[in-house]
N, C-alpha and C positions, 0 to 999 in steps of 0.2 A: 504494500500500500504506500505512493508515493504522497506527498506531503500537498500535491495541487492534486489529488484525484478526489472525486464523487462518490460522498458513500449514502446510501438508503439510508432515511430515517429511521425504518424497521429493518434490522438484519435478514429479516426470512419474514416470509407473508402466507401466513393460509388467514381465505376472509374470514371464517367465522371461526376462526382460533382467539380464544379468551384473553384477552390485555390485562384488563382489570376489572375487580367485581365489590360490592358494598353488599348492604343490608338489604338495599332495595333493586339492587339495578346490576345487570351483567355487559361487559362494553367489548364489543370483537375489536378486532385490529381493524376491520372495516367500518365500523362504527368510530375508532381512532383516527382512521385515516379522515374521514369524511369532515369527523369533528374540527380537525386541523388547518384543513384548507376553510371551511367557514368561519374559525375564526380570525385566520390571518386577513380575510377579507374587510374586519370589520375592524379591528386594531385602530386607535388612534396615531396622530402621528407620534415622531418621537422617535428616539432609535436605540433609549434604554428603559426595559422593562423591569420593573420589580414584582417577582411575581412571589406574591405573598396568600396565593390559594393555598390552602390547608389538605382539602378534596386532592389526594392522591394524583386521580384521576383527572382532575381541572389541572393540574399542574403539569401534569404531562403533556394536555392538549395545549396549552398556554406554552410552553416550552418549543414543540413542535411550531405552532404558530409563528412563535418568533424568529424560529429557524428559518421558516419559508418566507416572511416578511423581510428578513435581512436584519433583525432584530435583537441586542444582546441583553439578555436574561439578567439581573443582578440580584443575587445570592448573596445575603446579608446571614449568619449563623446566629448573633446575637443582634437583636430589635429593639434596642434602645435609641430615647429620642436622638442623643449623641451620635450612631451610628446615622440613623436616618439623615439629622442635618448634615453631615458630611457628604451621603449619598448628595441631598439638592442641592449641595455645592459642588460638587466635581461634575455631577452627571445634571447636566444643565438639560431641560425635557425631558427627564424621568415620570412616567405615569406608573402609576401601582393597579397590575391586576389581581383580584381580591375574588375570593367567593362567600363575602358576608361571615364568615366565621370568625371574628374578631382582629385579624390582623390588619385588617385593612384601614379599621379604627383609630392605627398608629399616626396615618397621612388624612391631610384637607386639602382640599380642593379649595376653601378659600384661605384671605391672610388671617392665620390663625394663630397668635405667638406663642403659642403652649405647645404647638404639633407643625410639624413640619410642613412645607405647603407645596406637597406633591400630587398632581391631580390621581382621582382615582377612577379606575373603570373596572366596573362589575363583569365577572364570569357571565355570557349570557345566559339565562334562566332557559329560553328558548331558543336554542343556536340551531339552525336548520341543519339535518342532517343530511340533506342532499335527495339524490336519487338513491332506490336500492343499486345501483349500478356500481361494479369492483373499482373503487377509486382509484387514484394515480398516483401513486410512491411517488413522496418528496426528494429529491437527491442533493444532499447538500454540499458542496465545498467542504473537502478535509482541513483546508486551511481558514475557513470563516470561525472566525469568535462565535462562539456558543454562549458563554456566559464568565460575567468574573464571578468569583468565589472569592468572600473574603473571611479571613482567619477569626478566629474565634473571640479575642478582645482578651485570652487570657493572661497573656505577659506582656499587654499595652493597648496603642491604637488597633485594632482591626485595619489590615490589608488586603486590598483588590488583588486576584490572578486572575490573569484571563487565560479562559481554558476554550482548545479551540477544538471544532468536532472531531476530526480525525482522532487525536491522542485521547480524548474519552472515550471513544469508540474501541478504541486496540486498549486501552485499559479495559472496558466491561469486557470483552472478548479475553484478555488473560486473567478476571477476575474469575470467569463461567471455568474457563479450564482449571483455575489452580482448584477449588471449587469440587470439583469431577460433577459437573451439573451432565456432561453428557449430549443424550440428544431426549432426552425426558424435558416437559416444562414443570419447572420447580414455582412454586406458590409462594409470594413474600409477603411475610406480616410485620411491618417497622415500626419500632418507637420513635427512632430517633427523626430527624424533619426532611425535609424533601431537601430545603435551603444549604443543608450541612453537605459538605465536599463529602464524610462518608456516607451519609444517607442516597444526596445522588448519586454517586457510583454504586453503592449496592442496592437502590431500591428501583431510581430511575432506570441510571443509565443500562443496570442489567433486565431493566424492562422490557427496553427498546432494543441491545443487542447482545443478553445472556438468555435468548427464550424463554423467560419468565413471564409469569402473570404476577398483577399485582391486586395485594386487598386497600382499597381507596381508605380505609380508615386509618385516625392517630392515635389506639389504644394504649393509655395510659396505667390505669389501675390494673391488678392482675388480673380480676374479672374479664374485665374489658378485651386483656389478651386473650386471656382462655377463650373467651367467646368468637374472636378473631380469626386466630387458629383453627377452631371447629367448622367455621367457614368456608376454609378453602379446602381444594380435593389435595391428596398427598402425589405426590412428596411436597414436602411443604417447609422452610426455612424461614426461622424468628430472625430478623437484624435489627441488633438491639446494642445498648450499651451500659457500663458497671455497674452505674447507680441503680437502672433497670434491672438487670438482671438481679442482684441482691436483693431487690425489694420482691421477684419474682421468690425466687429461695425462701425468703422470710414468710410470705404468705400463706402457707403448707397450707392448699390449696391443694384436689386433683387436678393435673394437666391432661391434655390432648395429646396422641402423639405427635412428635416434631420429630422427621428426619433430620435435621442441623441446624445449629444454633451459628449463628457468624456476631462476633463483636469484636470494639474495637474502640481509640477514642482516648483507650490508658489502656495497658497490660495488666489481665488478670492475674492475681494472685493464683499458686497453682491446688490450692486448700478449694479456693471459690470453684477455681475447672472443673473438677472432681467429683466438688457437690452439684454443678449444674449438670456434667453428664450423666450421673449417677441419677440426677432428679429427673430430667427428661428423657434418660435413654439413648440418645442421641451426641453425635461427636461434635465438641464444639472446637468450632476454627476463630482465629483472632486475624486483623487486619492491620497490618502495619502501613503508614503511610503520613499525609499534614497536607495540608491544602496548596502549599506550594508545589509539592511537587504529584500531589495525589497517591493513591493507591501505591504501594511500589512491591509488596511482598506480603506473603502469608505462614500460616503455622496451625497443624494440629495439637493445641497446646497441651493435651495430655499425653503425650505422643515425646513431645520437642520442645526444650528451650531452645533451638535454631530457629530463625525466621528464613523461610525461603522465598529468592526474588520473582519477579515474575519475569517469562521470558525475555531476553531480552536489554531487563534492565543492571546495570553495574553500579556497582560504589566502588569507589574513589579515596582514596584517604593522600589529602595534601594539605597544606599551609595548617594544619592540628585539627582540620575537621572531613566530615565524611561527607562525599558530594557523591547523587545519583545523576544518574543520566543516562542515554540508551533506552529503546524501545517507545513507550507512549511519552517516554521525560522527557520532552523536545531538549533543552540546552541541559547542562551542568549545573543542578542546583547543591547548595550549601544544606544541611541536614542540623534541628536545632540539638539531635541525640549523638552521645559517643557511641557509636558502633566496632565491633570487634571484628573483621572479616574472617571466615573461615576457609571457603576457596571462593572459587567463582558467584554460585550463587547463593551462598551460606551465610547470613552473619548471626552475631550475638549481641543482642541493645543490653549495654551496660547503665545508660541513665543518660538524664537530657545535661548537655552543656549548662543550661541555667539554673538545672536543680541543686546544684554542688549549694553546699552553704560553709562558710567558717565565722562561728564564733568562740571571742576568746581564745584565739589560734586552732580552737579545733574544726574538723572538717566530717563532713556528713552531706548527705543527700536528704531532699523535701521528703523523696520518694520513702525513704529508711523510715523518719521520722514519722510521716503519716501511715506507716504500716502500723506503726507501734502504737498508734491513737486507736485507727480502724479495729487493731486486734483488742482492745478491752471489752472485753464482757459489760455490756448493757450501752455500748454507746453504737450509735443507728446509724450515725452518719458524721462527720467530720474533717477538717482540712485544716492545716498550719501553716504559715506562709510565712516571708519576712516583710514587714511595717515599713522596713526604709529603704527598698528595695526600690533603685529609680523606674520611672517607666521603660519601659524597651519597647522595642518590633518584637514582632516574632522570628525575625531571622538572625538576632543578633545572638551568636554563637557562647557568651561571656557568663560566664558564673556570675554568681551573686557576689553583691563585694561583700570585706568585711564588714558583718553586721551585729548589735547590738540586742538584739532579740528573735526569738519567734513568737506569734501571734498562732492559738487556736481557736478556732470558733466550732463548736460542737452539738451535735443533737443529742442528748442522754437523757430522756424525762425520768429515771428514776433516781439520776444521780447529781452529787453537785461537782463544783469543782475542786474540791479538795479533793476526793475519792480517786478524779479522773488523775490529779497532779500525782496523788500515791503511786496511783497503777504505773505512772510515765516513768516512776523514778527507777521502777524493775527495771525498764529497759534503756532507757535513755540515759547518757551522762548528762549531769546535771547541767551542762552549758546549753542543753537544746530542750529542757525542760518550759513551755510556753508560758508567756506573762504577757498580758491576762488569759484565761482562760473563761471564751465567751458563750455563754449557755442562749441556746435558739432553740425554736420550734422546727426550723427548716434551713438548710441551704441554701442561698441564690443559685443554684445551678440555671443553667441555660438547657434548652431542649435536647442537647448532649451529654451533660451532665456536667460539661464545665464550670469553671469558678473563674469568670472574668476579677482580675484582679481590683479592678474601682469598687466591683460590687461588697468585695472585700473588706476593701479598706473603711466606705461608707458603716458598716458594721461597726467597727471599731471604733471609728471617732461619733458615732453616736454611742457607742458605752461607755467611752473618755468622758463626751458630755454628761452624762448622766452622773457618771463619780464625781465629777467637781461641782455638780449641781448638790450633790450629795453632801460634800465636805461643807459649803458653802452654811 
């Protein structure tokens, strides 16, 4: 596949083979294709789209549409007004397509100084399906921008990649192989969002060219999954990620069967693999990869601590970091992880470059330190970070400087934080022991599971405020 050729929006076309399906409604490829061309007919102008549909299924045709319009998708992970203002500055004629499910809520259409003022236009209710007649495969440039993807916000500003069809394309296509999807159509149930660089590559992208169907829902609560799952025909594959899957575990609940489980996002603990294949039955694979350079490698992680590449693609190790490149990576990127090469297509992730932390001369990793929180008996959910850690990209390679604390913020409702500090002293030396230790109801996670750092921080200095309101 050369870098100027034409590839089909759908990799293989039978008309009345299943795309995706909901509660109410079954949609063939021909029913896709149909939907696609109507509504790039009816697109405002503009030539960046945010498409903020929820609806599985709208987003797909909304994506499509844009393809065929000449139209570039923008894929925000985390939806703060922050992010937003930044989109209506850069992306000057940006319209938000929405299908009324609350995201769309975020942008106005008039001057509104609270909400960004991005016009909005509605999924059509009634979008004409055309004729019954076998519609006309879209063929789009390997080299047209598809959509930018920007980074998660969790070590600073969020960053644009523009990712262009070709190299998503030969990504889903070595995601379906490493995968052994076969020539069976596998069934996708996702937690995670259409918008996230891994949700579109494992939920979209392998929609349109890992012969997958997809289920249109955003099931959240386990229920919700279980009910999901029951939905579609097998073989049938959950892509989900840690926080999900934990709170899956924790709900001892009966499940459905699932042929495989795929996550990814952060590296499972190999306790948590164990209990999830064990609970579902099924072999769960991890996805290694960042938004910059997308998908790059996988793992049977009960199997393998090695991550294997996907065809094609190489790492690199020069100037003290790991760069991929090769196969859908069009150029040589920078990697934010220390990777360990094994040969060719082998490596081992030791930890991210910015995890590293030293305090008081000593050194440790985030990743160590929030093992040792996560692993206490009765706390649900939690994260440690450093307070005076400057902002970064996401691509800056650089450890944390020397710093002067760690910050936890915790989910424990049976515990306080003396308890939790006890437990920490088992394992932790006492320089990476956290102060303060901040008791919540919940995490700011994002629809990945992320912890955008500002969301973080705001935490913290509202509980600063509140002690010195205290002392006062």
């Amino acid at each position: 596949m050369t870098r100027d050729a034409s590839i089909p929006l759908l990799g293989s076309f039978h008309a009345g083979a299943e795309l995706a399906r909901g509660v109410q409604a079954r949609h063939s490829q021909s029913d896709y294709l149909r939907a696609v061309w109507a509504l790039s007919e009816v697109l405002p102008q503009g030539r960046y789209v945010l498409n903020f549909c929820r609806n599985r299924y709208h987003f797909l045709v909304g994506l499509g549409a844009c393809l065929v319009a000449q139209k570039i998708s923008l894929l925000p992970s985390t939806r703060t007004l922050a992010v937003l203002r930044q989109i209506e500055e850069q992306y000057p004629g940006t319209f938000c397509l929405h299908d009324g499910e609350g995201l769309g809520e975020l942008c106005s259409d008039a001057d509104d100084r609270d909400k960004p003022t991005i016009p909005l236009f509605p999924y059509p209710a009634d979008l004409e399906p055309g004729p019954e007649t076998t519609p006309r495969m879209p063929v789009i440039s390997s080299a047209q921008v598809a959509a930018y993807v920007f980074t998660s916000g969790s070590t600073g500003t969020p960053q644009p990649h523009a990712k262009l069809w070709g190299s998503l394309v030969r990504s889903a296509q070595a995601e379906a192989l490493a995968l052994d999807f076969g020539t069976q159509t596998w069934a996708l149930v996702g937690t995670v969002p259409s918008q996230h660089m891994y949700g579109f590559e494992s939920l979209i992208m392998l929609t349109l060219h890992g012969g997958a169907s997809l289920w249109v829902g955003h099931p959240f609560y386990p229920a919700d999954i279980t009910s999901a799952i029951e939905s579609v025909a097998q073989p049938r594959m959950l892509v989900t990620s840690p926080p999900h899957l934990r709170a899956l575990l924790s709900a001892q609940i009966a499940f459905p069967s699932i042929d495989k489980l795929l996550c990814a996002t952060a590296p499972l603990p190999l306790d948590v693999v164990r209990q999830a294949e064990q609970t579902f039955g099924a072999p769960l694979y991890e996805i290694y990869g960042c938004t910059e350079t997308g998908q790059i490698a996988s793992r049977r992680s009960a199997q393998t601590l090695q991550w294997r590449l996907f065809p094609q693609v190489q790492i690199e190790q020069r100037e003290g970091k790991s760069w991929a490149h090769g196969g859908h990576v069009l150029q040589a990127t920078p990697l934010a992880d220390i990777l360990e090469t094994k040969d060719r297509e082998h490596f081992m992730l030791i930890g991210r470059s910015s995890d590293l932390i030293n305090i008081a001369g000593k050194r440790s990793s985030l990743a160590h330190v929030n093992h040792a929180l996560l692993s206490i008996s009765g706390v649900l959910d939690g994260c440690m970070f450093v307070p005076d850690a400057a902002p970064r990209s996401s691509q800056e390679q650089v450890p944390h400087p020397d710093s002067t604390r760690l910050c936890a913020i915790v989910v424990a409702p049976q515990m306080d934080a003396v308890q939790i500090l006890l437990a920490l002293r088992k394992q932790l030396d006492p320089a990476f022991l956290p102060r303060p230790i901040i008791l919540v109801q919940s995490l700011p996670r994002n629809p990945t599971g992320k912890l955008p750092h500002d969301a973080l921080l705001e935490i913290l200095h509202q509980h600063l405020q509140v002690e010195r309101d205290r002392v006062r």
